[in-house]
Backbone as JSON Lines, residues from 0, in Angstrom:
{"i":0,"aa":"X","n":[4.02,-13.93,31.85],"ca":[4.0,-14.2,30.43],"c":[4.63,-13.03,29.69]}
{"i":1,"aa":"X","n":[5.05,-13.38,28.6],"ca":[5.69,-12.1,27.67],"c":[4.81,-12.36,26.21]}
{"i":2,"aa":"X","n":[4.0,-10.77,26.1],"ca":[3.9,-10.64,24.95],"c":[4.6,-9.55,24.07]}
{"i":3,"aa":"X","n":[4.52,-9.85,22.87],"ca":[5.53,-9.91,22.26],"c":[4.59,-9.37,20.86]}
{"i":4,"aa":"X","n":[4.84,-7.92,20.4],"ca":[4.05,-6.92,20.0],"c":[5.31,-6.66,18.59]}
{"i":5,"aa":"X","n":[4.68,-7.05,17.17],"ca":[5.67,-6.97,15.81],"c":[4.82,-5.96,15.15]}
{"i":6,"aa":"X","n":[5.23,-4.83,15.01],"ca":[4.29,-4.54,13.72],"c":[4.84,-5.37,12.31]}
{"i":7,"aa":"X","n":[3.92,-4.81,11.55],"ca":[3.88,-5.43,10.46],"c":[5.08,-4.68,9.35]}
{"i":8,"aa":"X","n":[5.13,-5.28,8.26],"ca":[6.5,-5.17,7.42],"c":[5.87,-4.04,6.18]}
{"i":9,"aa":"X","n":[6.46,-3.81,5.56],"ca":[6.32,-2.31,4.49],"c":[5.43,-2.86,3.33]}
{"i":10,"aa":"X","n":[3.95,-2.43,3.59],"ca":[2.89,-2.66,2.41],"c":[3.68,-0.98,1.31]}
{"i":11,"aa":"X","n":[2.4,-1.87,0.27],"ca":[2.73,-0.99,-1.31],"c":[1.53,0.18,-0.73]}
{"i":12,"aa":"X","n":[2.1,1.09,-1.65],"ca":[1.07,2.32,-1.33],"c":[-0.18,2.01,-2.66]}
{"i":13,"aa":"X","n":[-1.34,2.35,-1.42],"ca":[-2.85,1.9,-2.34],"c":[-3.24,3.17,-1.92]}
{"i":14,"aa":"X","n":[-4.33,3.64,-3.06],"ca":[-5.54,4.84,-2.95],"c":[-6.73,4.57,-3.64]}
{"i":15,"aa":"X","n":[-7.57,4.29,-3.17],"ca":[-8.89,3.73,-4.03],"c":[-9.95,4.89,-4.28]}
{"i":16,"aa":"X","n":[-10.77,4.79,-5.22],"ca":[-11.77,5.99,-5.14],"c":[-12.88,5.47,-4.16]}
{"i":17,"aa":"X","n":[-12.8,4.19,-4.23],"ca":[-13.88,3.76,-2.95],"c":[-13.56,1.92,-3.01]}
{"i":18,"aa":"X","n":[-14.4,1.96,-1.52],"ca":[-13.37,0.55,-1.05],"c":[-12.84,1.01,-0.36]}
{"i":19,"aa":"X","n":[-11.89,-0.47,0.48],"ca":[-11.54,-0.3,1.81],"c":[-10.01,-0.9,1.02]}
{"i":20,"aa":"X","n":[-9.05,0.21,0.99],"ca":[-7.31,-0.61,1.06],"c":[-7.05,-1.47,2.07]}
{"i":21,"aa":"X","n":[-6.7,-2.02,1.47],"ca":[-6.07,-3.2,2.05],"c":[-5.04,-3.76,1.36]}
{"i":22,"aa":"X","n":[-3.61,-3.34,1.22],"ca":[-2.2,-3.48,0.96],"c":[-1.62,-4.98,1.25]}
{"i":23,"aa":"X","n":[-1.18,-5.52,-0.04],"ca":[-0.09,-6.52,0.59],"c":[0.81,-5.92,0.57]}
{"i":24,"aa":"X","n":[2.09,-6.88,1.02],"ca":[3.56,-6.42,1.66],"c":[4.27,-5.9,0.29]}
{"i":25,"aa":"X","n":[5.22,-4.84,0.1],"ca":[6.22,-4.91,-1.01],"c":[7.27,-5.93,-1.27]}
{"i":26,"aa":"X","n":[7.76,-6.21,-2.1],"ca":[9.06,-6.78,-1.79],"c":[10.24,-6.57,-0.72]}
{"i":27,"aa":"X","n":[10.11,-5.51,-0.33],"ca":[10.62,-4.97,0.61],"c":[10.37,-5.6,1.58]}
{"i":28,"aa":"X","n":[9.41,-5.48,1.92],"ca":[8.21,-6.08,3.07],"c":[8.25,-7.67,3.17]}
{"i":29,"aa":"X","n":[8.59,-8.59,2.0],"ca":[8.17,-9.55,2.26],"c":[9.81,-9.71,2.96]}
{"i":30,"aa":"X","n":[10.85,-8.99,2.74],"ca":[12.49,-9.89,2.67],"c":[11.98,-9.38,4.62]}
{"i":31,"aa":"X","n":[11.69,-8.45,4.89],"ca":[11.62,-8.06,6.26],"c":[10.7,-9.08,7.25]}
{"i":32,"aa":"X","n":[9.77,-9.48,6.26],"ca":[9.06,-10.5,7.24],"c":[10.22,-11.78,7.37]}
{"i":33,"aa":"X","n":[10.84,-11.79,6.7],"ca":[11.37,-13.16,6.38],"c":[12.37,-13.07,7.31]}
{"i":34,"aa":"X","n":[13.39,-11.84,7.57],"ca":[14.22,-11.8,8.58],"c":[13.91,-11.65,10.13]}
{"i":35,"aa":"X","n":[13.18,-11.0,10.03],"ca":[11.67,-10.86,11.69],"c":[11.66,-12.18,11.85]}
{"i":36,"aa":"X","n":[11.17,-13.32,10.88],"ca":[10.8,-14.54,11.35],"c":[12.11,-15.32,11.82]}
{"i":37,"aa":"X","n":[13.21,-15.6,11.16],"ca":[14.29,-15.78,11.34],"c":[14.96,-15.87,12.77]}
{"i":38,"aa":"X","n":[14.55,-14.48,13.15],"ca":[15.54,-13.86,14.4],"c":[14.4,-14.38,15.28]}
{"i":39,"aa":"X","n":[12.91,-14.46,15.53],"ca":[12.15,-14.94,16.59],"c":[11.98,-16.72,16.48]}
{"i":40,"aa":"X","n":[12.33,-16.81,15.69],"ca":[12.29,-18.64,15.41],"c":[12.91,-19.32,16.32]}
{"i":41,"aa":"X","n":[13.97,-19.09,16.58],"ca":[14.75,-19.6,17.98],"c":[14.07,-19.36,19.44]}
{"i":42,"aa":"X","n":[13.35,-18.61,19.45],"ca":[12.35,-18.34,21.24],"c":[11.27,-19.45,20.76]}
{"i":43,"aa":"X","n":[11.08,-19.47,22.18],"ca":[9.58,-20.48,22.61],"c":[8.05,-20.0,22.66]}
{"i":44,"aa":"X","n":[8.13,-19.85,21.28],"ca":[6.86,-19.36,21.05],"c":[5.71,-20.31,21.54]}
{"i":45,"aa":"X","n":[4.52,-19.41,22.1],"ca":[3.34,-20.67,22.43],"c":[2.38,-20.19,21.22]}
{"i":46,"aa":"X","n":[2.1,-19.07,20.96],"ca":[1.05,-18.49,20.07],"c":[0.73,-17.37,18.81]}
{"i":47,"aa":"X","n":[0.91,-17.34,17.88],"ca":[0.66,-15.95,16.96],"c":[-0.58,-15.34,16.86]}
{"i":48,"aa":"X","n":[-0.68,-14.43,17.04],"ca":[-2.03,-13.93,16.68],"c":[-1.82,-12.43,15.42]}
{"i":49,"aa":"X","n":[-2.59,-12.09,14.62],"ca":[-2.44,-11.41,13.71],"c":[-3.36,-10.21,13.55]}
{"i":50,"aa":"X","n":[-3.42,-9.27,12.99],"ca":[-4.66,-8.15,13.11],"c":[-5.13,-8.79,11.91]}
{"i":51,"aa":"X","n":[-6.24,-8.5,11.56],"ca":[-6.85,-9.53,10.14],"c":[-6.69,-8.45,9.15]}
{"i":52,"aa":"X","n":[-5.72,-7.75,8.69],"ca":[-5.08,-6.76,7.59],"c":[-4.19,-7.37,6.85]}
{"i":53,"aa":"X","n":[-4.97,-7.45,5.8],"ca":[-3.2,-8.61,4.44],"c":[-1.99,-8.02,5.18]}
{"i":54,"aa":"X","n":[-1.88,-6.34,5.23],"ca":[0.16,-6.65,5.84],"c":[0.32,-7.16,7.0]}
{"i":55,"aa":"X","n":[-0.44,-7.19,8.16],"ca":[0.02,-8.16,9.29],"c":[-0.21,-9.49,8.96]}
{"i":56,"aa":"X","n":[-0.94,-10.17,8.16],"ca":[-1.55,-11.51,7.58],"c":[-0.1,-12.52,7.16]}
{"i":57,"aa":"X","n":[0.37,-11.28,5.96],"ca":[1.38,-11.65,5.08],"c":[2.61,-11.4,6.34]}
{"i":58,"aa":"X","n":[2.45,-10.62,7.01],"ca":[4.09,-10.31,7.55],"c":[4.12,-12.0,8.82]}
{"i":59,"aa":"X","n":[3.11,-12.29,9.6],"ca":[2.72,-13.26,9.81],"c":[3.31,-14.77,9.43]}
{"i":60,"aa":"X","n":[3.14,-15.08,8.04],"ca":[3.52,-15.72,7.48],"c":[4.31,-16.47,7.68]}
{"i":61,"aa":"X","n":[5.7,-15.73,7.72],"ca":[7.08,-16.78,7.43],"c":[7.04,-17.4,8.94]}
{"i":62,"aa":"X","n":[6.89,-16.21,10.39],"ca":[6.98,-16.81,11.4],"c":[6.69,-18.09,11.67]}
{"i":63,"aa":"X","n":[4.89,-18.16,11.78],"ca":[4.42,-19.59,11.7],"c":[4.62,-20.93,10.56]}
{"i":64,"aa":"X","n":[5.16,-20.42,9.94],"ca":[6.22,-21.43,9.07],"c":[7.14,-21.9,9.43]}
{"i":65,"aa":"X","n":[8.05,-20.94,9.83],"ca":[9.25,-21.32,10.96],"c":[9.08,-22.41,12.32]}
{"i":66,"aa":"X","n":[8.02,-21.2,12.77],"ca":[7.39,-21.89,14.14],"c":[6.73,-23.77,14.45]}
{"i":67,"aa":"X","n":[6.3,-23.82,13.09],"ca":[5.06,-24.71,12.74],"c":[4.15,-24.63,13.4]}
{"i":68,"aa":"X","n":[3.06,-23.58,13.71],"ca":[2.1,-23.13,14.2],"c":[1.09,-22.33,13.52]}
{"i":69,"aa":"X","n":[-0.07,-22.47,13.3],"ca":[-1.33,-21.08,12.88],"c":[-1.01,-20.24,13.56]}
{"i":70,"aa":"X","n":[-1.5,-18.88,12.94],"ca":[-1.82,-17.93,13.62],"c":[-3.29,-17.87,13.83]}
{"i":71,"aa":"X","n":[-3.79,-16.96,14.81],"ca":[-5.49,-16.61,15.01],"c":[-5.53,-15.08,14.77]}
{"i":72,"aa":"X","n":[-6.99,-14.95,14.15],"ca":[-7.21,-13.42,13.41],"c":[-7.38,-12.74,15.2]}
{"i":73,"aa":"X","n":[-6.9,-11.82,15.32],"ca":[-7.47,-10.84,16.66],"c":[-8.19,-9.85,16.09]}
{"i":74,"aa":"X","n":[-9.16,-9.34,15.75],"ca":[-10.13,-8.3,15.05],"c":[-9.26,-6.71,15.96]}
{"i":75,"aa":"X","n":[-9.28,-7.1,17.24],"ca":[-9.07,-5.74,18.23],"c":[-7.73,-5.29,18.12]}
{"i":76,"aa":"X","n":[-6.65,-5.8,17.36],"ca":[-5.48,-5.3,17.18],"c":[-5.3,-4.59,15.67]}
{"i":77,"aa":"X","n":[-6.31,-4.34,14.74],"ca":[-6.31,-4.14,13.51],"c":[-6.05,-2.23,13.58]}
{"i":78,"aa":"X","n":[-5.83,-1.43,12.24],"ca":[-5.35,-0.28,12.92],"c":[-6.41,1.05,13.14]}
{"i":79,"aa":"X","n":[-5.88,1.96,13.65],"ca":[-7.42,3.04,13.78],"c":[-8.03,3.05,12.48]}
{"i":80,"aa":"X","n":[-7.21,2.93,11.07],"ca":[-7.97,3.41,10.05],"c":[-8.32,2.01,9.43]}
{"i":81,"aa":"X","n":[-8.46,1.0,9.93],"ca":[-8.76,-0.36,8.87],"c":[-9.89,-0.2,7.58]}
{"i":82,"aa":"X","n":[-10.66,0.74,8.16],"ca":[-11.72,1.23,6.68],"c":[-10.92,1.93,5.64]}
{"i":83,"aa":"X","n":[-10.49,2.39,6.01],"ca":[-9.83,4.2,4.89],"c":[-9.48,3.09,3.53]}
{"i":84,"aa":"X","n":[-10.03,3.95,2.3],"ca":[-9.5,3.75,1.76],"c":[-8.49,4.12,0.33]}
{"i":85,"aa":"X","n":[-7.95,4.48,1.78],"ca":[-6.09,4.7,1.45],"c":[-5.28,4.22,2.1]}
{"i":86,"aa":"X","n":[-3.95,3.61,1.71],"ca":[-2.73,3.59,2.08],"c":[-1.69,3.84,2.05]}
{"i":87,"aa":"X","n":[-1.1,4.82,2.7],"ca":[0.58,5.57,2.28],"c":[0.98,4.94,3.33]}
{"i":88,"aa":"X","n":[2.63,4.64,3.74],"ca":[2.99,4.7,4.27],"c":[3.25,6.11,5.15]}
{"i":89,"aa":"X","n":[3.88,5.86,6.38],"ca":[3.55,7.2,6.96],"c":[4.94,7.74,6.7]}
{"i":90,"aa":"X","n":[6.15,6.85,6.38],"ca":[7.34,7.61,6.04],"c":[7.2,8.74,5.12]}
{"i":91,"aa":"X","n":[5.9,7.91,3.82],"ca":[5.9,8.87,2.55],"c":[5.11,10.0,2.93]}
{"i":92,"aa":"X","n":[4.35,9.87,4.16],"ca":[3.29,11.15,4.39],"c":[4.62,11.81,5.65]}
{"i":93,"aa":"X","n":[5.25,11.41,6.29],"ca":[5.97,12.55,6.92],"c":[7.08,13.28,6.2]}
{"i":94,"aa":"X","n":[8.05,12.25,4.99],"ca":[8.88,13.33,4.08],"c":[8.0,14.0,3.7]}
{"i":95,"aa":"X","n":[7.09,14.05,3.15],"ca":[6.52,15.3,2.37],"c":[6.17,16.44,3.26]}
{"i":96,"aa":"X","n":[5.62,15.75,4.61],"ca":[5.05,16.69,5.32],"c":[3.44,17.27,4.63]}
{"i":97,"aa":"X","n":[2.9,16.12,4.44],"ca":[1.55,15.77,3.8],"c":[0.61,16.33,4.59]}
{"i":98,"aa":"X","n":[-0.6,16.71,4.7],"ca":[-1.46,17.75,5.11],"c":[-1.76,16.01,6.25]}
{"i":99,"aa":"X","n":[-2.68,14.98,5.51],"ca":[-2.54,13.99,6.22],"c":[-1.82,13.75,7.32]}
{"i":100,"aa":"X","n":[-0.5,13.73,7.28],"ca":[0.59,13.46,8.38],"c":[0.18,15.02,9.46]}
{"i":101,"aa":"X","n":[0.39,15.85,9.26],"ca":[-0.03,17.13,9.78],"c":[-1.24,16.99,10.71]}
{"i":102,"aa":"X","n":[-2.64,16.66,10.19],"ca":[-3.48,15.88,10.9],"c":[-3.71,15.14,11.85]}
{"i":103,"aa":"X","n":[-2.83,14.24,11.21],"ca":[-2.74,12.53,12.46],"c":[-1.9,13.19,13.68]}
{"i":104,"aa":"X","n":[-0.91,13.98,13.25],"ca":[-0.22,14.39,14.6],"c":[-0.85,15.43,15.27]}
{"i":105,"aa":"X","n":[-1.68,16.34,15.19],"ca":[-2.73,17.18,15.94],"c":[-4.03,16.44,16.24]}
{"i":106,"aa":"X","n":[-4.38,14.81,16.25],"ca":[-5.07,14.45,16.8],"c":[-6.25,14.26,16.03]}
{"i":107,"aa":"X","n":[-6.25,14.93,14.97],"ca":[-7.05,14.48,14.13],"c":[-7.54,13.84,13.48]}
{"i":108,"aa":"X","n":[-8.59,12.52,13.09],"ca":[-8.72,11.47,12.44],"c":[-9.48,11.7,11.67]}
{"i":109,"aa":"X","n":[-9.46,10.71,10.4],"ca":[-10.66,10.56,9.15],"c":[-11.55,10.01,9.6]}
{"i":110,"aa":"X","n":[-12.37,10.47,9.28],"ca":[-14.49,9.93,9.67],"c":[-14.21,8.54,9.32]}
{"i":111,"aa":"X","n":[-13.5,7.83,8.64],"ca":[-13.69,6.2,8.18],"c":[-13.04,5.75,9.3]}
{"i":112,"aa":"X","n":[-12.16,6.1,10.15],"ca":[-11.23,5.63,11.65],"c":[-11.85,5.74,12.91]}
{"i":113,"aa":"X","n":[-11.94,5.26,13.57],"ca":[-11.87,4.78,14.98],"c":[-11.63,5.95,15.86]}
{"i":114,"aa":"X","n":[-12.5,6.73,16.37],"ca":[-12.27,7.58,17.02],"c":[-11.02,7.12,18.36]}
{"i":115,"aa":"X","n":[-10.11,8.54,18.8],"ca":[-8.98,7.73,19.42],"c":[-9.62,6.92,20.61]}
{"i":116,"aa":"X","n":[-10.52,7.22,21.14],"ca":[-11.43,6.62,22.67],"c":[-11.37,4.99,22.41]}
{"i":117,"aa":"X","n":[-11.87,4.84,21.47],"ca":[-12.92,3.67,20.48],"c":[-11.09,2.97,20.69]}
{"i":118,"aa":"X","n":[-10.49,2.97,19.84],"ca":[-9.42,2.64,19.2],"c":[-8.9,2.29,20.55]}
{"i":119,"aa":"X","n":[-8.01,3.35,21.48],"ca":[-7.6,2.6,22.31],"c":[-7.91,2.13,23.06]}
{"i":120,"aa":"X","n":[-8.99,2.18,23.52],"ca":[-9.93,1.04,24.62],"c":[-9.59,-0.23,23.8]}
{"i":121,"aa":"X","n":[-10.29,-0.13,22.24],"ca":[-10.51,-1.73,21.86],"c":[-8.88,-2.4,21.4]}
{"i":122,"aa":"X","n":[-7.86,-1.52,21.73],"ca":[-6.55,-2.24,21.56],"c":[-6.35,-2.76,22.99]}
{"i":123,"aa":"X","n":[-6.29,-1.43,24.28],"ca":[-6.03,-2.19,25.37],"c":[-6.85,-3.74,25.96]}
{"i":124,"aa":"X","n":[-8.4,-3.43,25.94],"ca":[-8.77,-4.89,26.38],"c":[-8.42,-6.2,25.23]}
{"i":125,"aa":"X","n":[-7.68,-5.44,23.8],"ca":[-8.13,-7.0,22.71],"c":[-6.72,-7.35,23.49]}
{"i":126,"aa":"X","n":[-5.56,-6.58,23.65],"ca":[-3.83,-7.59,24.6],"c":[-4.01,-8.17,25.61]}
{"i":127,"aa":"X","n":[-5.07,-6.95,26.53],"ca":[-5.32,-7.96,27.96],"c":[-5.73,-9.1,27.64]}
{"i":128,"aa":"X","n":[-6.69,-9.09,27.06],"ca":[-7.55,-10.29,26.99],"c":[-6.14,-11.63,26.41]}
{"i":129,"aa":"X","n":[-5.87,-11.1,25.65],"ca":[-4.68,-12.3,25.01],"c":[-3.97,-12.73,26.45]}
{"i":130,"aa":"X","n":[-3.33,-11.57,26.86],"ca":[-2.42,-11.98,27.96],"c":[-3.05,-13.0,29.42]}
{"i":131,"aa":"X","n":[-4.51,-12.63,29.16],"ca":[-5.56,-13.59,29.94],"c":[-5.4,-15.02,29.54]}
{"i":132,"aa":"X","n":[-5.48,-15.25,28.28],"ca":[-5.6,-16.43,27.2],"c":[-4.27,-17.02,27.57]}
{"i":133,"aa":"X","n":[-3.42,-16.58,27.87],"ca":[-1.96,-17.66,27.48],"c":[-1.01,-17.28,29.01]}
{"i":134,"aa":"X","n":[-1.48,-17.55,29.94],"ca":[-1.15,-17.39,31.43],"c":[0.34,-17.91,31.47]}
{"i":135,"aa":"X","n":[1.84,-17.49,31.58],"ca":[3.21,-18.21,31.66],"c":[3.38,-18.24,30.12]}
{"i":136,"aa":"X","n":[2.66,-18.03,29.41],"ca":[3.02,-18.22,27.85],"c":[4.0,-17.34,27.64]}
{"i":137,"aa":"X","n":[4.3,-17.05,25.64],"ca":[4.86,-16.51,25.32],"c":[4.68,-16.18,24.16]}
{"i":138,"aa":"X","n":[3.41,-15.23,24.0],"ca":[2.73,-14.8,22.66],"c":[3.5,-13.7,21.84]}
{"i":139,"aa":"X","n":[3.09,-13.81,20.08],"ca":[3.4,-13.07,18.92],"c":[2.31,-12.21,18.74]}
{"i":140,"aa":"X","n":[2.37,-10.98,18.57],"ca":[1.12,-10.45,17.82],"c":[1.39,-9.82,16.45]}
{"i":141,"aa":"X","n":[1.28,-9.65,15.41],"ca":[1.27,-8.9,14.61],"c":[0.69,-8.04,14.14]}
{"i":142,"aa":"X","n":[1.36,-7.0,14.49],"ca":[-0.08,-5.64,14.19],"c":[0.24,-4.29,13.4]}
{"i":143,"aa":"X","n":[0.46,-3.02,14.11],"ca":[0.32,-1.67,13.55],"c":[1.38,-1.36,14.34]}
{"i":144,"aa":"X","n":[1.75,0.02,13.48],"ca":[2.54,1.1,14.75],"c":[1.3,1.8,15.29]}
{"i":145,"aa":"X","n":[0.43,2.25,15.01],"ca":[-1.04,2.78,15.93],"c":[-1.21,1.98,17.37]}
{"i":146,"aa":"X","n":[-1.21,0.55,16.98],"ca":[-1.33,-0.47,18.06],"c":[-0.51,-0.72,18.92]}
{"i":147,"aa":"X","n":[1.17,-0.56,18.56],"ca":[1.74,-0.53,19.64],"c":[2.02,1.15,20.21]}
{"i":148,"aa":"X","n":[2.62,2.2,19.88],"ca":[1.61,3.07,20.65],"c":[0.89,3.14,21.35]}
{"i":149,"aa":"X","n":[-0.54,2.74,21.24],"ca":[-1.39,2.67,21.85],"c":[-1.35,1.8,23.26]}
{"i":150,"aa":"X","n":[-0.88,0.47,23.17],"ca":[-0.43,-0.13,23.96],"c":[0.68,0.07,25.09]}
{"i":151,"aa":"X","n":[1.81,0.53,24.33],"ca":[2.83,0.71,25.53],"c":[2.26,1.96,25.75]}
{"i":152,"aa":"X","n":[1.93,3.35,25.55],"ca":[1.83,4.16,26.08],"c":[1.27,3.78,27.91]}
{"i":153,"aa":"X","n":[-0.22,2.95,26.96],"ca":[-1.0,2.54,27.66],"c":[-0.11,1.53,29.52]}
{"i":154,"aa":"X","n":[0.57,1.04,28.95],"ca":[1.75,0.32,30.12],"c":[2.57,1.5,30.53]}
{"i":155,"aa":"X","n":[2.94,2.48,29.79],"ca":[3.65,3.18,30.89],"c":[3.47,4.27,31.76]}
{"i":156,"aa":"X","n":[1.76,4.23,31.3],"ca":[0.92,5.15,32.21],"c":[0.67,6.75,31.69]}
{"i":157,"aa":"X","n":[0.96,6.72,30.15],"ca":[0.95,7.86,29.74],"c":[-0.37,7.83,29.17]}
{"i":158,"aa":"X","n":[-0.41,9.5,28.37],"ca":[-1.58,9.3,27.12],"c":[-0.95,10.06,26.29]}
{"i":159,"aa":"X","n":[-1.63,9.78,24.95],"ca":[-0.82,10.0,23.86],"c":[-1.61,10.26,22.8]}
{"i":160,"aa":"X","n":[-1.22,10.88,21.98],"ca":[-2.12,10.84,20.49],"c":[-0.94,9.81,19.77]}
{"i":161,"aa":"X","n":[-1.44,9.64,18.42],"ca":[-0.65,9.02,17.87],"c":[1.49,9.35,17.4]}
{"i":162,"aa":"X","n":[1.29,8.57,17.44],"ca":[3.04,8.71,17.33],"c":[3.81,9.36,18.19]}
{"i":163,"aa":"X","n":[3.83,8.77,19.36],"ca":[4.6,9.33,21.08],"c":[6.38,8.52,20.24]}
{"i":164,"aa":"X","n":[6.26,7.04,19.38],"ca":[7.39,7.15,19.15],"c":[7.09,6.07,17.8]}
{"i":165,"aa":"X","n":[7.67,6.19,17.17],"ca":[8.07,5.46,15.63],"c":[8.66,4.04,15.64]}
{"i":166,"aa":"X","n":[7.95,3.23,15.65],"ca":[8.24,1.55,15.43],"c":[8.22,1.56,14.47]}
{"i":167,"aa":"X","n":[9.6,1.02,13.92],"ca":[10.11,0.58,12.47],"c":[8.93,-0.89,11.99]}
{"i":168,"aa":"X","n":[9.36,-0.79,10.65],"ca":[8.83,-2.12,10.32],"c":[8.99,-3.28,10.72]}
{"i":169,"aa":"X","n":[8.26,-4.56,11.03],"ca":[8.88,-5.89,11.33],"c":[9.64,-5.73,12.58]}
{"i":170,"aa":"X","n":[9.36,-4.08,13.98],"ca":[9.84,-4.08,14.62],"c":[9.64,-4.5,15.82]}
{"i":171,"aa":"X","n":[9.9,-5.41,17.02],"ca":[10.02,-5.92,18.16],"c":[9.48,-5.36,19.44]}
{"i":172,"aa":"X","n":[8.57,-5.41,20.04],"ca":[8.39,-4.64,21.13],"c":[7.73,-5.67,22.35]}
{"i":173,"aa":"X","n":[8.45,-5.48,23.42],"ca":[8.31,-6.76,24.14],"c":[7.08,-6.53,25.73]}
{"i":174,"aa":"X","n":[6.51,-6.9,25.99],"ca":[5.81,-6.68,27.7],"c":[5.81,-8.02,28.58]}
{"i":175,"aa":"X","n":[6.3,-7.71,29.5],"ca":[5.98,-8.52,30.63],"c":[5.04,-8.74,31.04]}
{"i":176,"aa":"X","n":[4.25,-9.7,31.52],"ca":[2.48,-9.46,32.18],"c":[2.54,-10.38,33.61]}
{"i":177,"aa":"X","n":[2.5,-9.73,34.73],"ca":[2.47,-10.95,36.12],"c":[0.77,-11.32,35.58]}
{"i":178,"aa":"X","n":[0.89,-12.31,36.41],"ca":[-0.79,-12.7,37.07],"c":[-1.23,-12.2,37.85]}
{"i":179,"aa":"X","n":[-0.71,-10.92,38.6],"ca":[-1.08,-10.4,39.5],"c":[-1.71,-8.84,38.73]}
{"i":180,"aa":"X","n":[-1.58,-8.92,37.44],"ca":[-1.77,-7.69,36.02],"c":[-0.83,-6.84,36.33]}
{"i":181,"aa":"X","n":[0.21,-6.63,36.74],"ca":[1.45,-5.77,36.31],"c":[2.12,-6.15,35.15]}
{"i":182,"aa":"X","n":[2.06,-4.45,34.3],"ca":[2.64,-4.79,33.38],"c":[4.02,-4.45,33.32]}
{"i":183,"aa":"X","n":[5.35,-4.23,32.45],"ca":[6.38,-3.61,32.1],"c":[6.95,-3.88,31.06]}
{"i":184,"aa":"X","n":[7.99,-2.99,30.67],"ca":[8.5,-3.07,29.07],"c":[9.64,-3.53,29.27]}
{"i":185,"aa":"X","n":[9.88,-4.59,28.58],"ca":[11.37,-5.41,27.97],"c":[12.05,-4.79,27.14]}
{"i":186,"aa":"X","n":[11.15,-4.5,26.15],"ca":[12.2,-3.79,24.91],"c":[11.16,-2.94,24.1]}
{"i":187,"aa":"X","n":[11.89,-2.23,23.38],"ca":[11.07,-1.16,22.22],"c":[11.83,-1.37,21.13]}
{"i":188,"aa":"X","n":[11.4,-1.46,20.37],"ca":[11.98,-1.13,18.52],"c":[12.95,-2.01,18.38]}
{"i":189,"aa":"X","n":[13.14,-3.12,18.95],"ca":[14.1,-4.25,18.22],"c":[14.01,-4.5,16.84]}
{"i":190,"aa":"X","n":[15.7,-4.32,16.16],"ca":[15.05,-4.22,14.94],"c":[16.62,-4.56,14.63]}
{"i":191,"aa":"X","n":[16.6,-5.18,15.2],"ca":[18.68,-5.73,14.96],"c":[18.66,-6.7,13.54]}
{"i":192,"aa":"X","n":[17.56,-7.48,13.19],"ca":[17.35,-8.3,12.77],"c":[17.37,-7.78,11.19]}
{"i":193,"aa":"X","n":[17.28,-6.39,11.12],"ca":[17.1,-5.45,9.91],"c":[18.59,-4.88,9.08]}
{"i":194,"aa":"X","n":[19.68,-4.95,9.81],"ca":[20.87,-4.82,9.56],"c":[21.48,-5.92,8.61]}
């Protein structure tokens, strides 16, 4: 089976004094979902599944429109920080070179996140488990750059703190799965579709 790992497309930057952000897509974001969906519309999709976060929700969207298919919420693909509530993008926290960004890359997380243990355990078994679910299939997920990270690292036998490598928005990342549980990587950061 091949799953088939999208993060999600460019939410608006939110900061709440309390509450949990939760970002829809920018305009930006929505033209990117729309071309993501576009370019995967032509494969034989069997399934979407989504992290239950408005920007994977919304980025989601156009696919199964295309597709004519639902998506299903996956709770275990949602990102380390789904509480925080804040949202920058991480482009805007690495130009600045934001104390935040500084943080996340020494391993450090906010008390409202998912310790990294927590986090990538509950990303690796929530894919297995999918890749259990759809045996010869050919599943969508829509999720995080945290999540895929976490994941391929996880397939190529490494460990990692966050950001081993930078998945663009609405970007493509592909795995092979035997039935025998070998995994391997097809592709990383497809993002042709963005040009």
């Amino acid at each position: 089976m091949e799953i088939i790992l999208v993060r999600h497309a460019l939410p608006v930057r939110i900061e709440l004094e309390t509450g949990i952000a939760d970002p829809e897509l920018s305009a930006e974001g929505h033209e990117q979902s729309k071309k993501m969906a576009a370019y995967l519309a032509s494969e034989s999709i069997d399934a979407v599944y989504a992290s239950p976060l408005r920007r994977a929700r919304e980025t989601a969207q156009p696919l199964i429109e295309k597709l004519g298919i639902q998506y299903e919420i996956c709770e275990g693909v949602a990102e380390f920080d789904r509480n925080s509530n804040e949202y920058v993008p991480i482009e805007e926290l690495r130009a600045t070179n934001d104390p935040r960004w500084q943080k996340m890359m020494q391993g450090e997380w906010d008390e409202t996140a998912d310790s990294p243990e927590v986090f990538r355990d509950r990303v690796i078994s929530s894919i297995n488990e999918l890749i259990e679910r759809h045996p010869g299939e050919k599943v969508a997920v829509v999720c995080h750059g945290g999540v895929i990270n976490q994941y391929l690292a996880y397939v190529l036998g490494i460990s990692t703190q966050m950001g081993f490598f930078y998945p663009q928005y609405t970007s493509i990342h592909r795995v092979a799965a035997s039935r025998s549980g070998a995994k391997s990587i097809v592709s990383i950061n497809e993002a042709s579709h963005l040009r």
